[in-house]
C-alpha positions in Angstrom: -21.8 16.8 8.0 -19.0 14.5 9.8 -16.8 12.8 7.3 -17.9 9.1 7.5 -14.5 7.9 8.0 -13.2 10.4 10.8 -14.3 10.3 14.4 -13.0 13.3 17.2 -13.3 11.4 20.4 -12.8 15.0 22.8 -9.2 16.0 21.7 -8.6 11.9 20.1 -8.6 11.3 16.4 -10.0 7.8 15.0 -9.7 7.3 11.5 -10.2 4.6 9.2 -8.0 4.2 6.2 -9.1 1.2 3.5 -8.9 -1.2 3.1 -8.9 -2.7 6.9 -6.9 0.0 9.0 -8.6 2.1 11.9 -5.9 5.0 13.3 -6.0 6.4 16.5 -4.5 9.5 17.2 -3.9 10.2 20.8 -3.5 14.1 22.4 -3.7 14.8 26.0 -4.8 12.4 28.7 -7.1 9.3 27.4 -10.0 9.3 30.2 -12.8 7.0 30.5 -15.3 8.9 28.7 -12.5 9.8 25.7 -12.0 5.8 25.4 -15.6 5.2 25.3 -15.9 7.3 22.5 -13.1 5.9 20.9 -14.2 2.3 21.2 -17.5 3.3 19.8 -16.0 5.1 16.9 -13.8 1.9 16.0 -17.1 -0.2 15.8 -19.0 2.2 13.6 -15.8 3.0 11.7 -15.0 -0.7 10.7 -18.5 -2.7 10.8 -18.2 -6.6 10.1 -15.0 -6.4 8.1 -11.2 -7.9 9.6 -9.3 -4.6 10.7 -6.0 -3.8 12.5 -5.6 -0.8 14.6 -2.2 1.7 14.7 -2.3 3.6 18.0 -0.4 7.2 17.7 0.6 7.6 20.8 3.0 10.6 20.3 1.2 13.0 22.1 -0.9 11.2 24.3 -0.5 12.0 28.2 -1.3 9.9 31.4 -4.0 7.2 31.1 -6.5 7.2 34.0 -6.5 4.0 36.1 -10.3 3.4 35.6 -9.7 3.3 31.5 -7.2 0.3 32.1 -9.8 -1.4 34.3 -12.7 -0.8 31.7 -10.5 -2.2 29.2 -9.6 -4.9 30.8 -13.4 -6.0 31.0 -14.4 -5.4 27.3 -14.4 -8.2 24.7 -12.3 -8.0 21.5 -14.5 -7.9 18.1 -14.1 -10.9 16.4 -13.1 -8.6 13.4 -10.2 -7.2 15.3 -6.9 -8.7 13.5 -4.2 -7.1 15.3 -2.8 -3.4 17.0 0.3 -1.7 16.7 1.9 1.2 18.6 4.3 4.2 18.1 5.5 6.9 19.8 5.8 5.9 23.5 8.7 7.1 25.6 11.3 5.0 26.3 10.0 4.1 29.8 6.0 3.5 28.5 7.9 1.5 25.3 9.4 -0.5 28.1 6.6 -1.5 30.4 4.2 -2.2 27.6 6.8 -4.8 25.9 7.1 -6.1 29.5 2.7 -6.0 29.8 2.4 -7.6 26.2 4.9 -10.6 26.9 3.1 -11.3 30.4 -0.6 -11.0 28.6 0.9 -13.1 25.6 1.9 -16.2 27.8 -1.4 -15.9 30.3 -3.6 -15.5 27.2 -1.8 -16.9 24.1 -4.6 -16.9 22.0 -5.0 -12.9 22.2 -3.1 -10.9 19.5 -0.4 -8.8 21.5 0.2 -5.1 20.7 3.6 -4.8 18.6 5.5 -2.2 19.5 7.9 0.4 17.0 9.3 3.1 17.5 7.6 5.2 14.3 4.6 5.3 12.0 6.8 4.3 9.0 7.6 0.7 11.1 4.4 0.1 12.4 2.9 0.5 8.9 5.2 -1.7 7.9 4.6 -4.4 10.3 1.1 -3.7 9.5 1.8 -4.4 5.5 3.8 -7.6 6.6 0.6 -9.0 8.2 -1.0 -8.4 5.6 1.2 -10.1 3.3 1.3 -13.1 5.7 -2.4 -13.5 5.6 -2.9 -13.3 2.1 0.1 -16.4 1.9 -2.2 -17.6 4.5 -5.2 -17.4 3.0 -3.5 -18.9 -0.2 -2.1 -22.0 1.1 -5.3 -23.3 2.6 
């Protein structure tokens, strides 16, 4: 029996981690049928509950054009609170920040991908949400 909160998606990895984190490990080259998977996984993985996602993208390879059109075309869950990255190369780091500020003033009301440079910052930028919603949360 597959553990409830672990997904293979071909050679991916999604993983939920409670209370409102999904993790997704990528290895090898993400094609359209591996991020299918993985955007199935995240919706069984997570429900109707407020999550954030930390993408691993330390061994991930080349991301087939098609899977950046299909992407482009699917609607955010409501539930969907945030995303973070780690691992890119310098140059992949670099066109992403450039993708994220373009997407972040044609679309302001989207939440951008953050970008670190290792799991220890992203989960930390990932706690600091958290503790920003709960002030949130508390002051209304």
């Amino acid at each position: 029996m597959m553990n409830e909160h672990r997904r293979p998606c071909g050679a991916h990895l999604v993983v939920f981690e409670a209370p409102d984190l999904l993790v997704v490990r990528f290895s090898g080259v993400i094609s359209i049928d591996d991020m299918q998977r993985i955007v199935l996984a995240a919706e069984e993985l997570t429900g109707s509950q407020e999550y954030r996602v930390l993408y691993d993208a330390t061994y991930s390879g080349s991301i087939a054009p098609e899977v950046r059109r299909w992407m482009a075309t699917i609607k955010p869950s409501p539930w969907f609170r945030g995303a973070v990255t780690f691992g890119l190369a310098f140059p992949q780091r670099l066109v992403a920040s450039m993708l994220m500020k373009a997407i972040a003033r044609l679309k302001p009301h989207k939440q951008p991908l953050h970008i670190c440079a290792t799991e220890d910052e992203a989960r930390a930028w990932i706690d600091g949400e958290r503790r920003h919603d709960v002030q949130t949360e508390a002051s209304l």
